[in-house]
C-alpha positions, 0 to 999 in steps of 0.5 A: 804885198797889197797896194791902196787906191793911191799905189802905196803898199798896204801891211797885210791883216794876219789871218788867224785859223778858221779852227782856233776861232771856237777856242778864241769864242769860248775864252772869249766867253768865259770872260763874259760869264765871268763878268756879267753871269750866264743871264747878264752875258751879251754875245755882241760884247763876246764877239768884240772881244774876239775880234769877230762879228756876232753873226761869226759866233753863231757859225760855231754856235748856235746858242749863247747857252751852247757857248757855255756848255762848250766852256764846261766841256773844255774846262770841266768835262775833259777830265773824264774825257782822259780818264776815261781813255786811261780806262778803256786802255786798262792803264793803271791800276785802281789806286793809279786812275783815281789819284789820277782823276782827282788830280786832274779835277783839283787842278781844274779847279784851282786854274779858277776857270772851272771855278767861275762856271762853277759859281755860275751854275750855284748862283743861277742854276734855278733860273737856267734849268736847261743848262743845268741839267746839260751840266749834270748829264755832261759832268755829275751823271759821267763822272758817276759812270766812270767812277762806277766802271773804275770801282767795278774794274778794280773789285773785279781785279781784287783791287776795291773791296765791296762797300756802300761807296759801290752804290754811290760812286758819286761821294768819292769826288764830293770833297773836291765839290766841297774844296771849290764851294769853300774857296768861293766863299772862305778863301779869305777867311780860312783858306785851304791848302791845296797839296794838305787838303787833296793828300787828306782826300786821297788818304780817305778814298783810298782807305775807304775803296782799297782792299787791304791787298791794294794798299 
């Protein structure tokens, strides 16, 4: 133990791990956003609040706009990171990696975190164009490609018949889309039940892109 200029035994700082500090960065961040929006965040009250200086946040960092988008990767864009591995394992079979997929992202959705960058990207997108067309190419233009090579498996295996939804693969998550907007604004008002809404969304993909073989 560490002794003071006077000889009396000093309680040694726990030292926390250089690797958890970008996840202790980005939690410390989505506060922030969540508070004070992408334009009204501040890195000197992120840093405060992380228990680091702000000269800390740029070695894992470079930008506040590279600090969001790596709270939309852990907090939205993982989803596809997992289904994506499924799909390139061939686990599942169609009906098993879409239920799968659409699970995880309510699920996403309803821990509130996601929902918060979500509400931010609505309200602000406009005035932050880089950052929104970072979002679509690491969510919207992904979660499209995965769900194009998840329907292209599937027809190749007898499992999805040939349908419009082939083209536009994108219309297969945007009852989940339409689920956050409505919590954001009518939650109160009319609020939606989670398990109800999300067996309503699986029955209607799953009628919609099956084959009757796959049923």
């Amino acid at each position: 133990m560490e002794t003071d200029a006077g000889g009396k035994n000093k309680r040694a700082r726990p030292r926390r791990r250089k690797e958890a500090r970008p996840s202790e960065i980005v939690a410390a961040g989505i506060e922030e956003f969540e508070a004070h929006g992408f334009l009204g965040a501040n890195l000197n009250r992120i840093a405060k609040a992380a228990g680091i200086s702000k000269g800390t946040i740029y070695l894992y960092f470079p930008s506040k706009e590279a600090l969001f988008l790596a709270a939309i990767e852990e907090h939205v864009a993982a989803v596809m990171g997992e289904a994506e591995a499924d799909l390139a394992t061939e686990a599942g079979t169609t009906r098993e990696l879409l239920t799968k997929l659409l699970r995880n992202m309510y699920a996403r959705f309803a821990e509130g975190r996601a929902q918060a960058l979500f509400r931010i990207l609505i309200t602000e997108g406009d005035r932050i164009p880089d950052v929104l067309a970072s979002y679509h190419a690491m969510t919207i233009r992904r979660g499209s490609t995965l769900l194009s090579a998840i329907l292209s498996r599937g027809l190749e295996r007898g499992e999805v018949r040939d349908s419009a939804v082939l083209a536009t693969p994108h219309v297969i998550i945007a009852p989940a889309v339409y689920y956050s907007i409505h919590n954001m604004m009518f939650r109160e008002a009319q609020p939606l039940a989670y398990e109800s809404y999300f067996d309503a969304h699986i029955d209607m993909i799953l009628h919609g892109v099956l084959s009757a073989e796959a049923h």
